[in-house]
C-alpha positions as protocol buffer text, in pm:
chain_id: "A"
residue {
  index: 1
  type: UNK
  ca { x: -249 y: 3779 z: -234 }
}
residue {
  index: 2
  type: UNK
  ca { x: 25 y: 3763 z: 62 }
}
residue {
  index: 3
  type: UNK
  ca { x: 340 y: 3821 z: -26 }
}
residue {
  index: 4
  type: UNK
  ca { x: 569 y: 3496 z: -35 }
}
residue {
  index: 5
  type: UNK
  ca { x: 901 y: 3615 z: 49 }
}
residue {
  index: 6
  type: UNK
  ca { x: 1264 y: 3434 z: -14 }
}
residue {
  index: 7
  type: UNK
  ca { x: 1323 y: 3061 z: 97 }
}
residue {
  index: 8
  type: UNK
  ca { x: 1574 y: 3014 z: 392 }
}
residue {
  index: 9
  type: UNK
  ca { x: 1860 y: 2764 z: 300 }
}
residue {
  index: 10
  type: UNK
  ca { x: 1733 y: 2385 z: 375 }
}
residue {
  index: 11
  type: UNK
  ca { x: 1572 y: 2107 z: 97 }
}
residue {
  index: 12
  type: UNK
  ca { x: 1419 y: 2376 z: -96 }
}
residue {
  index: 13
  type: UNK
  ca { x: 1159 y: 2188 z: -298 }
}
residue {
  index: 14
  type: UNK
  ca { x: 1044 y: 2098 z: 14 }
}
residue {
  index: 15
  type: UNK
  ca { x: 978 y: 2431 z: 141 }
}
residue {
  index: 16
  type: UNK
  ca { x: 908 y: 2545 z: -198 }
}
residue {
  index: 17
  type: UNK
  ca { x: 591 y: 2350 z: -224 }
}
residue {
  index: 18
  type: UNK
  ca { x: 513 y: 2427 z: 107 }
}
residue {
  index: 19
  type: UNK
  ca { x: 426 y: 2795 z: 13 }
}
residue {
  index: 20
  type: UNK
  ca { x: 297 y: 2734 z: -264 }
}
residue {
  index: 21
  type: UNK
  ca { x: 92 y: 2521 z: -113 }
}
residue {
  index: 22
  type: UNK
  ca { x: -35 y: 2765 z: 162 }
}
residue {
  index: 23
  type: UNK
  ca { x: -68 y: 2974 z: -81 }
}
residue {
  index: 24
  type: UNK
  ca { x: -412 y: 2731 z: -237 }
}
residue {
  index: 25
  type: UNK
  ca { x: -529 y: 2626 z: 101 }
}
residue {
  index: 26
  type: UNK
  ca { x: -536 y: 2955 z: 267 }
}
residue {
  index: 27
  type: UNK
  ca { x: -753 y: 3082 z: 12 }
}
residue {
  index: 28
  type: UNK
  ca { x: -494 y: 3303 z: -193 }
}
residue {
  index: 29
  type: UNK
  ca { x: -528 y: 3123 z: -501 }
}
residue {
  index: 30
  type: UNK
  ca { x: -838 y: 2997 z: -510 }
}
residue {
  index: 31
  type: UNK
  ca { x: -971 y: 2707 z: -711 }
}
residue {
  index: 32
  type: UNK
  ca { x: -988 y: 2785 z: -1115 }
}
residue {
  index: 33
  type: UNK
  ca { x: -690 y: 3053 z: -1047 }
}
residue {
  index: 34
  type: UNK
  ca { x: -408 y: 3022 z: -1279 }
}
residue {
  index: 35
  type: UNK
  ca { x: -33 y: 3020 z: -1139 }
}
residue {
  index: 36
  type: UNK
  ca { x: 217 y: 3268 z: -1179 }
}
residue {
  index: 37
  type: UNK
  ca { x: 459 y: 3146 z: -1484 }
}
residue {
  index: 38
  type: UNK
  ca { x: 809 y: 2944 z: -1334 }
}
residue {
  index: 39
  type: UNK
  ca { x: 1036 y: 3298 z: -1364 }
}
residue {
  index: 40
  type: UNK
  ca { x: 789 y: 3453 z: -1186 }
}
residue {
  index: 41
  type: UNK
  ca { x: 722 y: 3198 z: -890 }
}
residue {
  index: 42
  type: UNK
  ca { x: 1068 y: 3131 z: -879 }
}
residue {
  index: 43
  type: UNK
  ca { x: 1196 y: 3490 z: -801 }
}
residue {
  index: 44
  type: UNK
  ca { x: 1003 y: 3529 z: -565 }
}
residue {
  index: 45
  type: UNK
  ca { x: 1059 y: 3230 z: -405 }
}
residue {
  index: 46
  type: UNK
  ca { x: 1437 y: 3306 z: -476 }
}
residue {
  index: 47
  type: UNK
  ca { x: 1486 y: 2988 z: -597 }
}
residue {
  index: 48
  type: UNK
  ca { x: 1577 y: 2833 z: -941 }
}
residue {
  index: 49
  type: UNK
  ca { x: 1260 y: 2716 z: -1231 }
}
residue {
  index: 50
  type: UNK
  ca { x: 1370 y: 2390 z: -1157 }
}
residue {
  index: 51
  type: UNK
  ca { x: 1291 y: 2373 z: -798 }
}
residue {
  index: 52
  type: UNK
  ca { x: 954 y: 2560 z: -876 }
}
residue {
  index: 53
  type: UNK
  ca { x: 869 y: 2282 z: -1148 }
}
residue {
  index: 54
  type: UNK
  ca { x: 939 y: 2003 z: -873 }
}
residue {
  index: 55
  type: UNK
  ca { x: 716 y: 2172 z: -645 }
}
residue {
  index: 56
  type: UNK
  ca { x: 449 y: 2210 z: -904 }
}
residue {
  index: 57
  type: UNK
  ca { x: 481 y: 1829 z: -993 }
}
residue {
  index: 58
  type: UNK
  ca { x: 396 y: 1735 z: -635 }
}
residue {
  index: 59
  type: UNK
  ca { x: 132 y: 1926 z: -577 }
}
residue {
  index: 60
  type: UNK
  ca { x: -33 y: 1803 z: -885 }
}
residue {
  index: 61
  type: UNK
  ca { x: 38 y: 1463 z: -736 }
}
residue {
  index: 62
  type: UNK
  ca { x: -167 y: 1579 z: -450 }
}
residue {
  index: 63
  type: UNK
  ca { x: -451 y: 1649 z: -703 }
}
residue {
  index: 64
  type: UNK
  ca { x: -392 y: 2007 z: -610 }
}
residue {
  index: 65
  type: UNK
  ca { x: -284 y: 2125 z: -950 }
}
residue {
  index: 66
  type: UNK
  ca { x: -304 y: 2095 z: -1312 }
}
residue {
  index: 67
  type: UNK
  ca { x: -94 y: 2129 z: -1579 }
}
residue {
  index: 68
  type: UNK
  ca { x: -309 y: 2250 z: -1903 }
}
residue {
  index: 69
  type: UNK
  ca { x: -85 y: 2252 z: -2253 }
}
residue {
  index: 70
  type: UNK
  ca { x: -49 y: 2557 z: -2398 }
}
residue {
  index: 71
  type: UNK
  ca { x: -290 y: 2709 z: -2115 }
}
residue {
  index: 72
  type: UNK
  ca { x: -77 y: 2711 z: -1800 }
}
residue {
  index: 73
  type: UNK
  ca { x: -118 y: 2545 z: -1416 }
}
residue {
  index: 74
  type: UNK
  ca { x: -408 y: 2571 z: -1269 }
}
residue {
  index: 75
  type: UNK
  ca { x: -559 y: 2543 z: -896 }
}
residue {
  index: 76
  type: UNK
  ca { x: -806 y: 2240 z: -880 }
}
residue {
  index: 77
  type: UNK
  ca { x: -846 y: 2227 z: -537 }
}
residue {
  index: 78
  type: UNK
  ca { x: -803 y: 2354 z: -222 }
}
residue {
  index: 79
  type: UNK
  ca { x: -749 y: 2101 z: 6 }
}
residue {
  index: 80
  type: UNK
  ca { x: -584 y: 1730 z: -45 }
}
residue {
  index: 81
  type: UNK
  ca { x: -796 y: 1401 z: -9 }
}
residue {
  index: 82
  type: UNK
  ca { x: -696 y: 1190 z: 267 }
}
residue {
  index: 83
  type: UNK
  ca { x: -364 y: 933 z: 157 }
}
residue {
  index: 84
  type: UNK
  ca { x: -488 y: 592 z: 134 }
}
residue {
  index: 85
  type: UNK
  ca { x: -241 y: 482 z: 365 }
}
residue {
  index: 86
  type: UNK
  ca { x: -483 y: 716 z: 574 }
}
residue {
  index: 87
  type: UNK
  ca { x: -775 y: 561 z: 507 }
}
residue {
  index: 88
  type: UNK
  ca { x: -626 y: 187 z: 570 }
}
residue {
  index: 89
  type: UNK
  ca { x: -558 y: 294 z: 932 }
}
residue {
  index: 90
  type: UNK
  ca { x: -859 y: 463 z: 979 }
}
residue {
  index: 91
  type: UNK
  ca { x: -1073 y: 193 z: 840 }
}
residue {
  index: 92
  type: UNK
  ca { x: -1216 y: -131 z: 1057 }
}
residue {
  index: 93
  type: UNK
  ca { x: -1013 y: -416 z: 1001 }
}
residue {
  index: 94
  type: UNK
  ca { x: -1266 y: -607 z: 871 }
}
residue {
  index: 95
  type: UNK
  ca { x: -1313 y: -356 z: 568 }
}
residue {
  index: 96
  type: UNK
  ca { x: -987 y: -399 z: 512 }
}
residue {
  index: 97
  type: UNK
  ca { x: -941 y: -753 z: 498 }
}
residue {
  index: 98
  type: UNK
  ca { x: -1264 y: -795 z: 287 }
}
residue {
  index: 99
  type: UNK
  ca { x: -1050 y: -588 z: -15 }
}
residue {
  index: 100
  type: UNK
  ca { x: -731 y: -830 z: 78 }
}
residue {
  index: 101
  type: UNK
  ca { x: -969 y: -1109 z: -30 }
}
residue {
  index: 102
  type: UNK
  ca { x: -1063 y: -962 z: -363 }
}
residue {
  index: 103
  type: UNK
  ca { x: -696 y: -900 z: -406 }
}
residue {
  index: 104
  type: UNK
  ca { x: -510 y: -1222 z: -324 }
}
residue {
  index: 105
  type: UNK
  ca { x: -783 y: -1430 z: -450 }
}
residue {
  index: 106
  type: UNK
  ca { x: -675 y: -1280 z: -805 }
}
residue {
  index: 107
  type: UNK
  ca { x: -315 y: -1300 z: -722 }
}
residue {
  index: 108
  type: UNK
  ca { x: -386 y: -1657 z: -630 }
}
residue {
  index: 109
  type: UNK
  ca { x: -500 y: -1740 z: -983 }
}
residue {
  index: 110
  type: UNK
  ca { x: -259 y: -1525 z: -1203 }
}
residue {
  index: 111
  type: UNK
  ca { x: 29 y: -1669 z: -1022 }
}
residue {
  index: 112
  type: UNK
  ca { x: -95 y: -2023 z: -1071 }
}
residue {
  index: 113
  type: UNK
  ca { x: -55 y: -1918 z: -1482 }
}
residue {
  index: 114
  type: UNK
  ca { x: 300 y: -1694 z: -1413 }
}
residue {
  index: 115
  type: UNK
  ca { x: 528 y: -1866 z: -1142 }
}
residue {
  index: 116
  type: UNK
  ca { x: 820 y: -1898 z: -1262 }
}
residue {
  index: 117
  type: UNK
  ca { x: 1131 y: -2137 z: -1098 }
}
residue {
  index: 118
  type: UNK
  ca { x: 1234 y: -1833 z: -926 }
}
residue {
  index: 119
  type: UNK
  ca { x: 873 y: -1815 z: -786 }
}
residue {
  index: 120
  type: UNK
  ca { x: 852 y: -2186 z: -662 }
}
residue {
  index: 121
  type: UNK
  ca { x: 1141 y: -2143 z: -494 }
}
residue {
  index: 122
  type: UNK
  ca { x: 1006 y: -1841 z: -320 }
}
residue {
  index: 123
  type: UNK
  ca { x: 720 y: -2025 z: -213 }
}
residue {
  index: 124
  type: UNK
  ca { x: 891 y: -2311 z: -121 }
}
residue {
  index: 125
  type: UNK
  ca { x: 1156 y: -2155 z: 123 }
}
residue {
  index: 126
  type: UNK
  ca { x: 811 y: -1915 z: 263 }
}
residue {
  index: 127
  type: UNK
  ca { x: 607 y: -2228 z: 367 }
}
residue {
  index: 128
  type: UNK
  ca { x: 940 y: -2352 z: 516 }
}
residue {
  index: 129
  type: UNK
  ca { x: 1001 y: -2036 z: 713 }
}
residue {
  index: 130
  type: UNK
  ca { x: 649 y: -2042 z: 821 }
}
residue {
  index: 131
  type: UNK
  ca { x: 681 y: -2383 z: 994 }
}
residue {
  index: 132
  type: UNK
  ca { x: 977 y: -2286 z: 1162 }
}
residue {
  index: 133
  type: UNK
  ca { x: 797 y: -1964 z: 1291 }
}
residue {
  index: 134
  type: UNK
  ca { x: 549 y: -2213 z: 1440 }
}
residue {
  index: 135
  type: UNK
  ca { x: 800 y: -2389 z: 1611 }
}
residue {
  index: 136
  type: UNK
  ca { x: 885 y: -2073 z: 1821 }
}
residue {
  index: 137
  type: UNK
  ca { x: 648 y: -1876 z: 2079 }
}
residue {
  index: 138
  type: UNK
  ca { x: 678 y: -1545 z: 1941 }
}
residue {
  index: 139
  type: UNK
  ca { x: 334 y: -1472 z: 1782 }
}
residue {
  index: 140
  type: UNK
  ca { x: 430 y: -1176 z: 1547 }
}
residue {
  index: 141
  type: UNK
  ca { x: 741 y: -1434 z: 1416 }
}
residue {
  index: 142
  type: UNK
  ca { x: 467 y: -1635 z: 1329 }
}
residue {
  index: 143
  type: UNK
  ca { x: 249 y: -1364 z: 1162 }
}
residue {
  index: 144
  type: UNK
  ca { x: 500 y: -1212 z: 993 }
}
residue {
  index: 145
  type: UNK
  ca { x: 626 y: -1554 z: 844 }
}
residue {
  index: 146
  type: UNK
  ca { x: 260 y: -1592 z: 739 }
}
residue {
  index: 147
  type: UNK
  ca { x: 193 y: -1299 z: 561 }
}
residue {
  index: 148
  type: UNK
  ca { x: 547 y: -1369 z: 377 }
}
residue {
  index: 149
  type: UNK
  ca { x: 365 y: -1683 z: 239 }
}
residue {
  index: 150
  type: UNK
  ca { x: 77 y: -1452 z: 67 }
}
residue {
  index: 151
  type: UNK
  ca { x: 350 y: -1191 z: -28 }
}
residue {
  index: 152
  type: UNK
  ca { x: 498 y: -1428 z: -271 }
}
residue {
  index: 153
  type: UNK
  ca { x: 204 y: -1600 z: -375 }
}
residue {
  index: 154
  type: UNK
  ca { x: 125 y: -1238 z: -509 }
}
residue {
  index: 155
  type: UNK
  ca { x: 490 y: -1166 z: -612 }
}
residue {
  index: 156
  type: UNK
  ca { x: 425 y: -1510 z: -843 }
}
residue {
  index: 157
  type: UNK
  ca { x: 154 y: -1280 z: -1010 }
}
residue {
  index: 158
  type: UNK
  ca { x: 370 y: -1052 z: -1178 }
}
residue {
  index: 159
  type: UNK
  ca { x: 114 y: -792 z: -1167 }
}
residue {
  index: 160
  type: UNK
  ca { x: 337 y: -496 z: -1002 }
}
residue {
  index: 161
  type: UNK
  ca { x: -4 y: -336 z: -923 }
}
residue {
  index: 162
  type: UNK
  ca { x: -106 y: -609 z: -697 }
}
residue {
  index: 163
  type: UNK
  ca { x: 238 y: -598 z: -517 }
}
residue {
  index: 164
  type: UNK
  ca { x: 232 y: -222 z: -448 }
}
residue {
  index: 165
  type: UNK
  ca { x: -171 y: -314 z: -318 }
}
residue {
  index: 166
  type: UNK
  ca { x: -42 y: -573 z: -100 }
}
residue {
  index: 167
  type: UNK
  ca { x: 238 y: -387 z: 46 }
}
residue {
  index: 168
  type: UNK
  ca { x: -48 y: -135 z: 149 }
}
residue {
  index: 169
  type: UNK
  ca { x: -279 y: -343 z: 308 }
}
residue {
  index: 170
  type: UNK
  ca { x: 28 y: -507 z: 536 }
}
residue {
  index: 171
  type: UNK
  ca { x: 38 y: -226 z: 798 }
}
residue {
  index: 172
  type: UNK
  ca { x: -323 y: -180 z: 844 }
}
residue {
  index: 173
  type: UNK
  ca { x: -329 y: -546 z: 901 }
}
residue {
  index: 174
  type: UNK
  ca { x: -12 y: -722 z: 1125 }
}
residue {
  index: 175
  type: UNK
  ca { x: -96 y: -569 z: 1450 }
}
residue {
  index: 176
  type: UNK
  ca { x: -500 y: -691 z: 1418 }
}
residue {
  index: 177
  type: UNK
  ca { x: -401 y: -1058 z: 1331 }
}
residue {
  index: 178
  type: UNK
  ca { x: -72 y: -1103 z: 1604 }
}
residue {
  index: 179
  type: UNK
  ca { x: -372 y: -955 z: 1836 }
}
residue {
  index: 180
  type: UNK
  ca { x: -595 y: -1234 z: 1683 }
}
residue {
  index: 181
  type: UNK
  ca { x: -385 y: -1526 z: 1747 }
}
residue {
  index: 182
  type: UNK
  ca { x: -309 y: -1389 z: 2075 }
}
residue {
  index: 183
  type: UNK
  ca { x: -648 y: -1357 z: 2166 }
}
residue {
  index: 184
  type: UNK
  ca { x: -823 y: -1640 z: 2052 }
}
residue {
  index: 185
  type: UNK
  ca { x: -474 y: -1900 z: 2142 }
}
residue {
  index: 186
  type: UNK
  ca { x: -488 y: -2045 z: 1801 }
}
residue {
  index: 187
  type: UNK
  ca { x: -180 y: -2157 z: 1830 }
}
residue {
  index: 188
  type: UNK
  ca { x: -214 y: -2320 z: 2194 }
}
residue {
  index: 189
  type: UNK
  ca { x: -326 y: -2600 z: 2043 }
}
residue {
  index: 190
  type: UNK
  ca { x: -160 y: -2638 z: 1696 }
}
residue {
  index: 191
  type: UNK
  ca { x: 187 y: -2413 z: 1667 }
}
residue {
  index: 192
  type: UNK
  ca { x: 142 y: -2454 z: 1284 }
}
residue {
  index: 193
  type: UNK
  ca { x: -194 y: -2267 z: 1282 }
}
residue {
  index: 194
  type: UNK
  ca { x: -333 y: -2262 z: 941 }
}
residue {
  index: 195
  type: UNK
  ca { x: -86 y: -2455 z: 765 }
}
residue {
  index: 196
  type: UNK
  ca { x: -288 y: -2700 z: 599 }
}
residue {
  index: 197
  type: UNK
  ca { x: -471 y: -2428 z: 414 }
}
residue {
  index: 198
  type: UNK
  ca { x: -141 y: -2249 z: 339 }
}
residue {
  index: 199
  type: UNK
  ca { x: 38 y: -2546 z: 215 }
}
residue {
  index: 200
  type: UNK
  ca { x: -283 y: -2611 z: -62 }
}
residue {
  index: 201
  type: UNK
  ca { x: -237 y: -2221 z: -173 }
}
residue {
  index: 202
  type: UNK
  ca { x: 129 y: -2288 z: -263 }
}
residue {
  index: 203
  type: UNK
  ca { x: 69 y: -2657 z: -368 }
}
residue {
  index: 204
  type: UNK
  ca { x: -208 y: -2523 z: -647 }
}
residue {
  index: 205
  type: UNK
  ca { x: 23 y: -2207 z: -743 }
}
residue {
  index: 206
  type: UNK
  ca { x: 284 y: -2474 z: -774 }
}
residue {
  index: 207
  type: UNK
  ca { x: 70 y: -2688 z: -970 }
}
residue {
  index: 208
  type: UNK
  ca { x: -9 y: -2460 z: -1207 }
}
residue {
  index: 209
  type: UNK
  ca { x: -415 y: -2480 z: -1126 }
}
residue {
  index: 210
  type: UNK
  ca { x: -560 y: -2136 z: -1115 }
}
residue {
  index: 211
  type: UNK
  ca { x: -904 y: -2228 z: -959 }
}
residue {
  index: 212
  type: UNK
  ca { x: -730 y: -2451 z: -713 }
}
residue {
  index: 213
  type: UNK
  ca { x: -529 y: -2154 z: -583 }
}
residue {
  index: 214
  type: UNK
  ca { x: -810 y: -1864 z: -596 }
}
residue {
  index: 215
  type: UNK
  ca { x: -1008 y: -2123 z: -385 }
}
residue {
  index: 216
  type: UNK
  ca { x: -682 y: -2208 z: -158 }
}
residue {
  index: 217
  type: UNK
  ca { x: -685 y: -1827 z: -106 }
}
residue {
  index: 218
  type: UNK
  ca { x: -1075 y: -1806 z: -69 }
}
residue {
  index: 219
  type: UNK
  ca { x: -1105 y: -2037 z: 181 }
}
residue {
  index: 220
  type: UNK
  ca { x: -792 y: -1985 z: 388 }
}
residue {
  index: 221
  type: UNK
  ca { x: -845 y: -1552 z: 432 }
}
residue {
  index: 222
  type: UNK
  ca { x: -1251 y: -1662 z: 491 }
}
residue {
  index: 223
  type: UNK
  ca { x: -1152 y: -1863 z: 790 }
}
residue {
  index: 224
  type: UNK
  ca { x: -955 y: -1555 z: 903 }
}
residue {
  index: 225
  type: UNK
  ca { x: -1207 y: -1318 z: 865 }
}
residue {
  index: 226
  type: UNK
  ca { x: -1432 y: -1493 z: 1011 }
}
residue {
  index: 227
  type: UNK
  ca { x: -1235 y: -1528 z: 1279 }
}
residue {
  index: 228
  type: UNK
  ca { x: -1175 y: -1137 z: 1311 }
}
residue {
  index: 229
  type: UNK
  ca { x: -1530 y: -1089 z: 1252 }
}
residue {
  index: 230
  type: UNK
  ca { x: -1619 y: -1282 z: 1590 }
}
residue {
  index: 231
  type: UNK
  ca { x: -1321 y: -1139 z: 1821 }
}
C-alpha cells in the first residue's frame, strides 16, 4: 500500500476523502479490505478522528464504504456509480420526461387530497405569473413560469420525496422545452400556449378531485411529449 503522507492546510475533509479515496480506486485497498481504525488513518493523514469520520461518511455515501457494527469499515467498491444528476443529462429527453409523467401525475392526485390555503394560493399566483409570461416574447420567461405551475402543483403534495424528484428532473428538462416552443412557434399563434390544460390541473387540485388532476396532468405532459417526440 502507498504511503499517504500529511494533508497540506486547505478544507481538509475534502482532501481527506480524496486520499482515501485514491487509496480504493487505485487498487490499494481493494474491495472486501477492511480500513485502518480512525487513530490510525488520522495520523497519517495528520489530521484529527473527526475529519477522518467525515471523510468516511462520504464515501459511504458514494456506496464506496461500509460501516459494519462491531466489525469495522469496509471497502465495497472500487469505483462510484454515475450521480443521477449524471444520468438525467446523459439521458434522451424523452426518457426523461416519460418518468416526469409518472411523477406529476401522482403529485397531481395527492395534492388534490393535501392543498392546503397556503397551497391554493401558490397555485393561484403560478397560473397568474404564467399568463403574464405569455404576454412577453421571451420564451424561457414563459417556460420557466410554466414549470413553476407543476412545481407547486407538486409542492401541494407534501410528499418531500416528490419535490427533491422534481427539482431533479428541472435541469435535464428547461433547455429541451424553451428549444421546443422555439422550434415548433407554439406560441406564434397563442402567447398563452397550453393554458387551458394548465388552468384544469390547478382548477381540479383546487377542487379537491384527485382523478380530475392526475388526468389534468396526464393529458397536459402527453401533449408535450408528444410534441418532443415529433421535433
Amino acid at each position: 500500500m502507498s504511503p499517504l503522507g500529511p494533508l497540506r492546510p486547505s478544507p481538509l475533509v475534502e482532501q481527506a476523502t480524496s486520499h482515501l479515496r485514491t487509496q480504493i480506486t487505485e487498487g490499494h485497498w481493494p474491495v472486501g479490505t477492511k480500513l485502518p481504525g480512525e487513530t490510525t488513518l488520522a495520523r497519517e493523514l495528520g489530521v484529527g478522528r473527526s475529519t477522518v469520520r467525515e471523510a468516511v461518511r462520504t464515501l459511504a455515501t458514494l456506496g464506496l464504504l461500509q460501516s459494519r457494527q462491531g466489525a469495522g469499515v469496509f471497502v465495497v467498491a472500487d469505483h462510484v456509480t454515475e450521480e443521477w444528476p449524471v444520468r438525467l443529462r446523459r439521458a434522451s429527453v424523452t426518457d426523461v420526461y416519460e418518468v416526469r409523467m409518472l411523477i406529476e401525475v401522482q403529485a397531481a392526485r395527492l395534492a388534490a387530497r393535501r392543498r392546503t390555503d397556503e397551497d391554493l394560493t401558490a397555485l393561484d399566483a403560478a397560473l397568474t405569473a404564467r399568463l403574464r409570461a405569455g404576454e412577453g416574447v421571451d420564451d424561457a420567461d414563459f417556460v420557466d413560469a410554466d414549470i413553476a405551475v407543476h412545481r407547486a402543483v407538486v409542492a401541494a403534495a407534501h410528499n418531500p420525496v416528490l419535490t427533491d424528484l422534481f427539482a431533479e428532473f428541472v435541469p435535464a428538462l428547461r433547455q429541451a422545452l424553451i428549444d421546443l416552443v422555439d422550434l415548433l412557434g407554439l406560441r406564434r399563434q397563442d402567447p398563452h400556449h397550453g393554458h387551458p390544460g394548465h388552468h384544469a390541473l390547478v382548477t381540479a387540485v383546487v377542487a379537491g378531485d384527485p382523478e380530475a388532476a392526475a388526468r389534468a396532468a396526464q393529458e397536459e405532459l402527453e401533449s408535450t411529449l408528444s410534441r418532443l417526440r415529433g421535433a
